[in-house]
Each structure stands twice: as structure tokens, then as C-alpha cells.
N, C-alpha and C positions, 0 to 999 in steps of 0.2 A: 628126914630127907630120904632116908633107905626106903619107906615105906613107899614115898610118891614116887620113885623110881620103879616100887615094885609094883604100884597101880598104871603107871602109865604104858608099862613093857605090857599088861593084863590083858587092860585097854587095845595096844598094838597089834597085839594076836589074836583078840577078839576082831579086830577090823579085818586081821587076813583071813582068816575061819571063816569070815559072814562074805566075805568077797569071795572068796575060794567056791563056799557053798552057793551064792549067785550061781556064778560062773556056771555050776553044774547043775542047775535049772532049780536047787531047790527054793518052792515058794513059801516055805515056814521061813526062811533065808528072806526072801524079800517083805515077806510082813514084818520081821522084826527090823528089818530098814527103815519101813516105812515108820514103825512103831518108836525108832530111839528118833529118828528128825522131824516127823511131821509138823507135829505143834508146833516146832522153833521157828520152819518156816512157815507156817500159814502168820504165825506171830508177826512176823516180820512182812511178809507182803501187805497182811491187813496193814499192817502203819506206813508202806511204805504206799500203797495204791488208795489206803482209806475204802476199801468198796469188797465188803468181806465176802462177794461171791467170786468177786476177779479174783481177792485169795485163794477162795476155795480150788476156782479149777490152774493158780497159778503151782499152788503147791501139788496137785495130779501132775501138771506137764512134766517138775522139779525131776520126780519122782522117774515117770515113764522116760524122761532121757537120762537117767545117771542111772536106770535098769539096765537103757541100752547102750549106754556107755561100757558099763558093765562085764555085759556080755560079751561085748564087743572087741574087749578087753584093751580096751581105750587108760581104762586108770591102772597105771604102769605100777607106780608104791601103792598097796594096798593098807600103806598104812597112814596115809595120806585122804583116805577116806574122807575122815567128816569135815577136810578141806573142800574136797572135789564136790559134796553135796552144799556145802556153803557157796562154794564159787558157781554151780549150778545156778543156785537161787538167784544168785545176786543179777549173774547175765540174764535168765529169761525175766526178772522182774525190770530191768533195765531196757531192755527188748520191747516189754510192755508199754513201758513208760513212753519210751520216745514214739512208739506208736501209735499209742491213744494221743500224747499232742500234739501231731502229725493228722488227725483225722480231719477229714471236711467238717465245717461248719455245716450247720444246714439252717434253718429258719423253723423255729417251736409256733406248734398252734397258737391261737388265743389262749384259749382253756388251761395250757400250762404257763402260761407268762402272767398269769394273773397274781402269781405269786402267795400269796394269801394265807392264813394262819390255820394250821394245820389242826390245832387244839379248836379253834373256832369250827373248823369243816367238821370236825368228826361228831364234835356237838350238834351241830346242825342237822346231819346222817341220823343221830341218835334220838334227838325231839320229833323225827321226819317219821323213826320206827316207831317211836310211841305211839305219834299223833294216827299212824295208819293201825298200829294195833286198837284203839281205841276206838276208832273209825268202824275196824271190822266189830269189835265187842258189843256197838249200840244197836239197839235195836234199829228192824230196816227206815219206820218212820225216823228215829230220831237222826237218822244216818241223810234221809231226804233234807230236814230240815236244817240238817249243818253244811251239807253240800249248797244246795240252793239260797242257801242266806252268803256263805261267810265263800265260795268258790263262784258261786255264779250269781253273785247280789244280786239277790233279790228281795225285792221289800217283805217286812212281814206281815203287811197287809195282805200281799199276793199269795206268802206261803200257806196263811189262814186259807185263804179261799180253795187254794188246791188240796190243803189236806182236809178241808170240812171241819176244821176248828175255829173257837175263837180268837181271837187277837193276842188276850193276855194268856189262852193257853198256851201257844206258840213263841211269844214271849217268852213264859217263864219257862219251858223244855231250853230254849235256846240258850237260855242265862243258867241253868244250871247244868248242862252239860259242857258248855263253855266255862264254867267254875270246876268242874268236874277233872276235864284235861287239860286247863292253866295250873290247877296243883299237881298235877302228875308233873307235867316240863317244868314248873317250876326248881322237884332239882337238881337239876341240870344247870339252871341257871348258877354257879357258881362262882365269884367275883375272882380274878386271876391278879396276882402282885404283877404289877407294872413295870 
């Protein structure tokens, strides 16, 4: 019992010392402010706003008005501290709140209403990098013959003709490079639990 009495007095004097030190501009004083409450409150906005960059700059504002509270010599008990930064927090995250639900609606493009499966798009992005790296890796004929067959259909009758090949050479270019980068994306193809 004697002991948390003699922590909490510690405690007390350590809050008037670091306010005192504020007060007289020192900023090793305001770093180690910043340093004993930040986390608690960037902790507590992230869960309070869910959106950990509005934390970020909610726990700066916390910070920059209980500096100039401070200073200002607004917080009367300096020992009352890690109240004044707590009840800080709560009003500017409060402040926040009522004012993002407050904001106008507006109306979202198509493109973000579409909703769509996030693990699906970046798969998609992913086969799209391959398929272009692969695209750049073949040679310039074979690059003719995968564009103009499978992007701007065309027969492989025609492609023979334009490239001075036969039929089943063009053919078989076309079936094994198409075998070639159906096993590279293939995997990526990976089945997802439902």
C-alpha cells in the first residue's frame, strides 16, 4: 500500500516537472510527452475512427493542442495531466466523428460501385504483369503472331500469309507459346475456401 503511494506521489512530480519543463519551452519536455501518450491515443482513435491515417493525424492535432494548452497555461493541476491528455483525445476524436457524419454525400463513379473482389483484381493485375512480361520476352515474330491471332483475330491462315510461313508452322508457334504462358498463370490460379 505504502509502496503505490510512493509511486503515485513519483508519478505526480514527474507530471509537474514535465509541465513545468513545457512551460519553459523545453522540447526534450515535449518529446517525452509525446513519447509516454502517443501509442494510447493513436490506439484508441484507430478503433474509435477504424481509418489509421485519420489516427495518425488525429493523435498530431491531440498532441499540438494540449502543447498549446500548455503553454498557455490552460492546465491549472499539473497533476492532472494524463487526464487533460486523455480528455484531449476524446473531444477532438468526438469533433471528428460528428463531423465526418455530418459530411455531404456525393455520388461514386461506376468504377468504384462495382464493388468486386479485391483478391480476384489483384490476381488479375498479376496474370496481366506476367502475360506483358512474357509478351516483351518472345521474340518480335512470335509477339506478331500472338497479337494478331489472340488480340486482333485473325485467322491462321492469314497470319501464315503475312508472315511467309506455313500453316502448321504458325500453328504449332502459336500452341506452344500459348502452352508456354497458360503454365506461367496457371499459378496464380489458386482455388480460394468459399
Amino acid at each position: 500500500m505504502e509502496r503505490e503511494a510512493n509511486t503515485e506521489s513519483a508519478a505526480t512530480a514527474n507530471h509537474a516537472l514535465l509541465v513545468e519543463r513545457i512551460r519553459a519551452g523545453d522540447t526534450a519536455a515535449e518529446a517525452e510527452l509525446y513519447a509516454a501518450y502517443s501509442r494510447g491515443i493513436f490506439l484508441i482513435a484507430t478503433v474509435r475512427t477504424r481509418d489509421s491515417e485519420a489516427a495518425r493525424d488525429l493523435t498530431q492535432d491531440v498532441f499540438l493542442a494540449v502543447l498549446a494548452a500548455v503553454r498557455a497555461g490552460q492546465l491549472r493541476d499539473a497533476e492532472k495531466l494524463p487526464a487533460f491528455v486523455q480528455g484531449t483525445a476524446r473531444n477532438l476524436i468526438n469533433n471528428f466523428l460528428r463531423s465526418r457524419a455530418h459530411r455531404a454525400e456525393c455520388d461514386l463513379p461506376d468504377a468504384e460501385l462495382r464493388g468486386g473482389d479485391l483478391v480476384d483484381d489483384l490476381e488479375l493485375a498479376e496474370r496481366q504483369r506476367l502475360l506483358h512480361r512474357e509478351l516483351d520476352s518472345c521474340a518480335p515474330l512470335d509477339r506478331k503472331l500472338l497479337v494478331w491471332s489472340l488480340l486482333e483475330g485473325h485467322s491462321l491462315a492469314d497470319i501464315a500469309r503475312r508472315l511467309n510461313l506455313s500453316h502448321d508452322a504458325v500453328r504449332a508457334r502459336k500452341s506452344r507459346l500459348v502452352k508456354k504462358i497458360a503454365e506461367k498463370l496457371a499459378g496464380l490460379s489458386h482455388k480460394r475456401p468459399q
